[in-house]
N, C-alpha and C positions, 0 to 999 in steps of 0.2 A: 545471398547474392551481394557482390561487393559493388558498391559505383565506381566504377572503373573507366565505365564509358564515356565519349565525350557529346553521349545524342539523351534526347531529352527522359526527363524518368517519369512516368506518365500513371496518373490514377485514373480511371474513367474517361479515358481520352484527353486526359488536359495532363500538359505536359510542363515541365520545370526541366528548364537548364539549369546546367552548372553555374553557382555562383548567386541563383536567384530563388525568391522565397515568392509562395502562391498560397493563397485564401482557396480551398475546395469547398464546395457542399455535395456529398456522397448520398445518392435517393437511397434511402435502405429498405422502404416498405411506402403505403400509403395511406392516408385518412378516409375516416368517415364522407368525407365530404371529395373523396375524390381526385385532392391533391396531395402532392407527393412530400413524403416525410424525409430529413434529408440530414446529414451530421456534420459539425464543421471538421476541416481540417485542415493546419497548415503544414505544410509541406516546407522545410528551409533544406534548400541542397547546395552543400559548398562549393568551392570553386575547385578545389582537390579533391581527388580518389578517398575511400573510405568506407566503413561499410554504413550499411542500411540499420538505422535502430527505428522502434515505436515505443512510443510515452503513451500510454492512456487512461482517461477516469472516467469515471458515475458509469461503468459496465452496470452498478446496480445505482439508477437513478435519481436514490435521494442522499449515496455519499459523493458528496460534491466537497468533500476539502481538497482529491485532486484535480479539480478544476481549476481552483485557485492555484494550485501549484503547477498546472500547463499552463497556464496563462503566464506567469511569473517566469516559465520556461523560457516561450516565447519570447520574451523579449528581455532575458537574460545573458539567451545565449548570445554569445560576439559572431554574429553570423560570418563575418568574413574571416572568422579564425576557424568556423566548423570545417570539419573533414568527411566525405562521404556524405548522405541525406539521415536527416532526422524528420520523423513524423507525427506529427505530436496532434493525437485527438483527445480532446476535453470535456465534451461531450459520447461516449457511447452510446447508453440510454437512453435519446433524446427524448423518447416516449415517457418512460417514467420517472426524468428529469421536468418535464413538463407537469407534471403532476407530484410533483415532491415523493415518490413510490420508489420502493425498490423495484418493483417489478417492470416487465413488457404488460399491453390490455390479456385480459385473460387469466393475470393473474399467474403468468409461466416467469421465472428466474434465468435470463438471458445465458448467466453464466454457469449454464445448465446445459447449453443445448449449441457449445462450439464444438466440428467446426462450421456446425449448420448443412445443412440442404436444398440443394436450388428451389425445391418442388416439394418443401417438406410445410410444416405448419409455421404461424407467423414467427416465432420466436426463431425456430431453425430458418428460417428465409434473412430474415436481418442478420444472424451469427455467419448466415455464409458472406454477404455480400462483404463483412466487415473481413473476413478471416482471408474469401478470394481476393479480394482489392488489394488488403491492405499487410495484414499478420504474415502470408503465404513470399512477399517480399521481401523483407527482412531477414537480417541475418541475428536481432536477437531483440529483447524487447522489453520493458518496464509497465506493469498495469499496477495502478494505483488505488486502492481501496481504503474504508476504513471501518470501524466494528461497526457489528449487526445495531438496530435500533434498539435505543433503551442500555447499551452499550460502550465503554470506553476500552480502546487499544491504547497501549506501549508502541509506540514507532519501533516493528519489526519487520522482517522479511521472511516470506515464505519461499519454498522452493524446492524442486527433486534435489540434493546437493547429490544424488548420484549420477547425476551427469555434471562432468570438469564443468563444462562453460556456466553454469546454472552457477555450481560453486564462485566461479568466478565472479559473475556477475553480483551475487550475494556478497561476497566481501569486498568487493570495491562499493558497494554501497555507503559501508560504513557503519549501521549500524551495530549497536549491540549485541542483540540476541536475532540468530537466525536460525529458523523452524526448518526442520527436514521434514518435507510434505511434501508430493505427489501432487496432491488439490483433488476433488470429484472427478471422475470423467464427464468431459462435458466442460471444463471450468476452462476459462481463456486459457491460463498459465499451464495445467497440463495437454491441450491439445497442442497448444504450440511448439510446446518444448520435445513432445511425441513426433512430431510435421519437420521438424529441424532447426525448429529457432526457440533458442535457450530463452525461456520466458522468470522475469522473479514477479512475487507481489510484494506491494510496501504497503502495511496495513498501520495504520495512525488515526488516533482522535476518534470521532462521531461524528454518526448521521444527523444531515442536517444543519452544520455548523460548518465556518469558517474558522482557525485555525491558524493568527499569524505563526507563532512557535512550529507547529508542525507542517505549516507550510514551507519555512524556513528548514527545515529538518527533511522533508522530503524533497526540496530544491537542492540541497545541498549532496544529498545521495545521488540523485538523478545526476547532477553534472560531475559527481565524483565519478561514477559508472563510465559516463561520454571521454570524460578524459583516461581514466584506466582501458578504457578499448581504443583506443587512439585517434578520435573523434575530435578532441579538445586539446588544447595544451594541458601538461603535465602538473601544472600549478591549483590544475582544480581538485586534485583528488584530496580523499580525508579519512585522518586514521582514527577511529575510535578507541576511551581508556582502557577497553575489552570488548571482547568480538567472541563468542561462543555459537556453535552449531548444536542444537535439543532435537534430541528424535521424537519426545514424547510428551506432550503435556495432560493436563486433566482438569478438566471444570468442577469446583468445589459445588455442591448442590444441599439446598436447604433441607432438612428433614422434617421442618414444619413450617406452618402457617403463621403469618404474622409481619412487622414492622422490623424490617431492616436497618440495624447498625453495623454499619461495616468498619473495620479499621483499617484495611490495608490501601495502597494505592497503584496503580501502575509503576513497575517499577521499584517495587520494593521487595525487597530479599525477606523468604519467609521458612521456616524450621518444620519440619516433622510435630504435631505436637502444638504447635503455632496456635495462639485465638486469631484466628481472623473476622470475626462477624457473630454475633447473637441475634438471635429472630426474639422479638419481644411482643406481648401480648397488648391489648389494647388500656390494659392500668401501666402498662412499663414495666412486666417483672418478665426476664428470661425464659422462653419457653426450650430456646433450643441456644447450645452454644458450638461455632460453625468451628471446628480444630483444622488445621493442618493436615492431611495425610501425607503428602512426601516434601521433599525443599526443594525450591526454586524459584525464579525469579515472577513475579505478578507481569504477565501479558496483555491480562485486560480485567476489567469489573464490571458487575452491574451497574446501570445509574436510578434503574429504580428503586423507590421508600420500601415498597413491598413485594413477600414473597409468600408463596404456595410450594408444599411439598415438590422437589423436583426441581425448583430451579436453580440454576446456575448463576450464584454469584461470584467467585474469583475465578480466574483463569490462567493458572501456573505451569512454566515449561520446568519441565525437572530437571535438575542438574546433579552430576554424579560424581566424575573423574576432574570438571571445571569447578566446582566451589570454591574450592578453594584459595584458584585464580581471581575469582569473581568477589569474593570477602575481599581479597587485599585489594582490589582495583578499587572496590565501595568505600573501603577505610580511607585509600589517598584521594580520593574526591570527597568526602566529609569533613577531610582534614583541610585540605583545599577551600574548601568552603566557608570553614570557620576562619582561618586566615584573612578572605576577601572582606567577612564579615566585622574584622577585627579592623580590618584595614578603612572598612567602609566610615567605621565608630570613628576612628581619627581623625578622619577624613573633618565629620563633620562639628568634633568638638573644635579642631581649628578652625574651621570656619566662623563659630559664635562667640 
C-alpha cells in the first residue's frame, strides 16, 4: 500500500498524519499478573506521498545490536525530508528482550510461527498481532538480526533474491555478500515476502552486544535502502568495493573434542585445502586439524574456546563464477590499507 492518502494512517486506532511522527505501544499478548504486554513503536509519516516501509529488531530477544540501530534510525532520519511512512519497531521480542532470551515464555522461537494466528498458541497470537497491525501494511520491509549465541556474523543479507524486489532491496543495502535463502517457514522474512511485501535480513555482530561499527553499517544500509526506494533523497545510498549473491554456504564442523584454535575471521577469504582451526587436547597437542572443504568468504565463527564432535565453527558462503572478482576487490582494499597505514606513519613522525 502506497501513502498516497491525505487521511490519517492508523495502527490500533491511533492515527498519524501527514508530516507527523507518534510514539505507539502495540498490546501483543499479556502477563502473569494480568497486565498487558505491549511493544514500542514509532511511526514517522512524511508530509509527501511514498510508500510504506518497516525496520525491525530483537524478533529473537537477546540480539539487541538492532535496537541500537532503530534507535539511531529514529532520529537519523530528516523527518521532514521522508517520503511516504516508515515504521520502525526496536523492540519485537519484548518478552524475551526482557529476559535477555532468544525466545517467547515457553521456550517457542517467535520467528517460527509468522504470520501467527488470532486463536492459535502464545507465540502464534503475538506473530499475528505484529504481522496484522503492522507487516500486512507495508509495501516492503528490513528485519534486523544478528548471529545465533556463542556466535559471530559478517554484516550480511539474507533473502529469496528470486523475487526482483527482494533483490532490490538486497543491493541497495550495500553490503557485501548477499545469501540467496528463502528463510524457515514461519521466519518473518519469508512469510512476508510470501504476503507481498519484499522482506531482507541484515544479520551482523552477536548476541548480547552493542556494536558501534555495525551499528554504523546497518544504519548506513537501512537508509541506503529508504533512499534507493524513494523514501529519502538520493544522497543517502551506498555502493560497496563488491557485492556478490551465494546460493550456498556450509558450516565447517569439528570432528573431535577439545580446545579450539581458530584462525580465521569474519570476513576472510578462505581456499579449498585451507587450515582454518585445530581442536587441541588438554597438554596443547593437535588432536584434530579443521581444512577447508570448498572457498569462500567467512560469514560467521564460533566465539566459543571449546568444542565437541559436531560443532560448527566457521561459516563460509561458497563462491564459484565471483572469486575472482572478489580476490581483485580484497587486493585493492589491502593495498588501500597499507597506503593509509603508510600515510598514517608520516603522519606521525612529523609530528615528533
Amino acid at each position: 500500500m502506497m501513502d498516497s492518502s491525505q487521511e490519517e494512517f492508523k495502527i490500533r486506532g491511533v492515527g498519524v498524519a501527514q508530516g507527523e511522527t507518534r510514539e505507539i505501544y502495540l498490546k501483543i499478548s499479556e502477563s502473569f499478573l494480568s497486565t498487558a504486554i505491549q511493544i514500542p513503536i514509532t511511526v514517522i509519516r512524511g508530509r509527501k506521498p511514498g510508500p510504506v516501509a518497516f525496520v525491525t529488531a530483537a524478533v529473537h530477544g537477546d540480539e539487541i545490536n538492532g535496537v541500537d540501530i532503530v534507535r539511531r534510525l529514529i532520529f537519523d532520519v530528516n523527518h521532514d525530508q521522508l517520503m511516504g511512512t516508515l515504521i520502525a519497531i526496536p523492540v519485537v521480542n519484548i518478552q524475551g528482550f526482557h529476559s535477555q532470551s532468544r525466545y517467547l515464555p515457553y521456550h517457542r522461537d517467535l520467528n517460527r510461527f509468522f504470520p501467527g494466528k488470532r486463536k492459535g498458541n502464545n507465540a502464534e497470537r503475538v506473530a499475528f498481532e505484529i504481522f496484522d497491525e503492522v507487516i500486512r501494511r507495508c509495501d516492503f520491509g528490513i528485519d534486523l538480526h544478528t548471529a545465533a549465541h556463542g556466535r559471530l556474523n559478517l554484516p550480511h543479507i539474507r533473502g529469496d533474491m528470486s523475487d526482483t524486489k527482494v533483490r532490490q532491496l538486497a543491493r541497495l543495502f550495500g553490503a557485501t555478500v548477499l545469501v540467496d535463502q528463502k528463510g524457515l517457514r514461519g521466519s518473518l522474512r519469508r512469510e512476508a515476502t510470501e504476503a507481498g511485501v519484499p522482506t531482507i535480513i541484515f544479520e551482523a555482530g552477536e548476541t548480547g552486544k552493542f556494536s558501534h561499527k555495525t551499528s554504523m553499517i546497518g544504519l548506513r544500509g537501512v537508509l541506503s535502502v529508504l533512499s534507493g526506494m524513494g523514501m529519502l533523497p538520493k544522497d543517502s545510498s551506498f555502493k560497496p568495493p563488491f557485492q556478490v549473491i551465494v546460493k550456498d554456504s556450509d558450516w565447517f564442523r569439528s570432528e573431535k573434542g577439545g580446545i579450539l584454535d581458530l584462525e580465521v575471521k569474519p570476513g576472510d577469504l578462505v581456499y579449498e585445502g585451507d587450515l582454518v582451526g585445530e581442536i587441541l587436547n588438554p597438554f596443547g597437542r593437535s588432536v584434530h586439524r579443521i581444512l577447508s572443504p570448498t572457498t569462500g568468504i567467512v560469514i560467521g565463527v564460533t566465539q566459543a574456546p571449546l568444542a565437541i564432535p559436531g560443532t560448527g565453527v566457521v561459516h563460509v558462503a561458497r563462491l564459484k563464477k565471483t572469486l575472482a572478482r572478489v580476490e581483485a576487490s580484497m587486493r585493492k582494499m589491502q593495498k588501500a590499507k597499507r597506503m593509509r597505514r603508510k600515510g598514517d606513519k608520516k603522519k606521525k613522525k612529523g609530528r615528533s
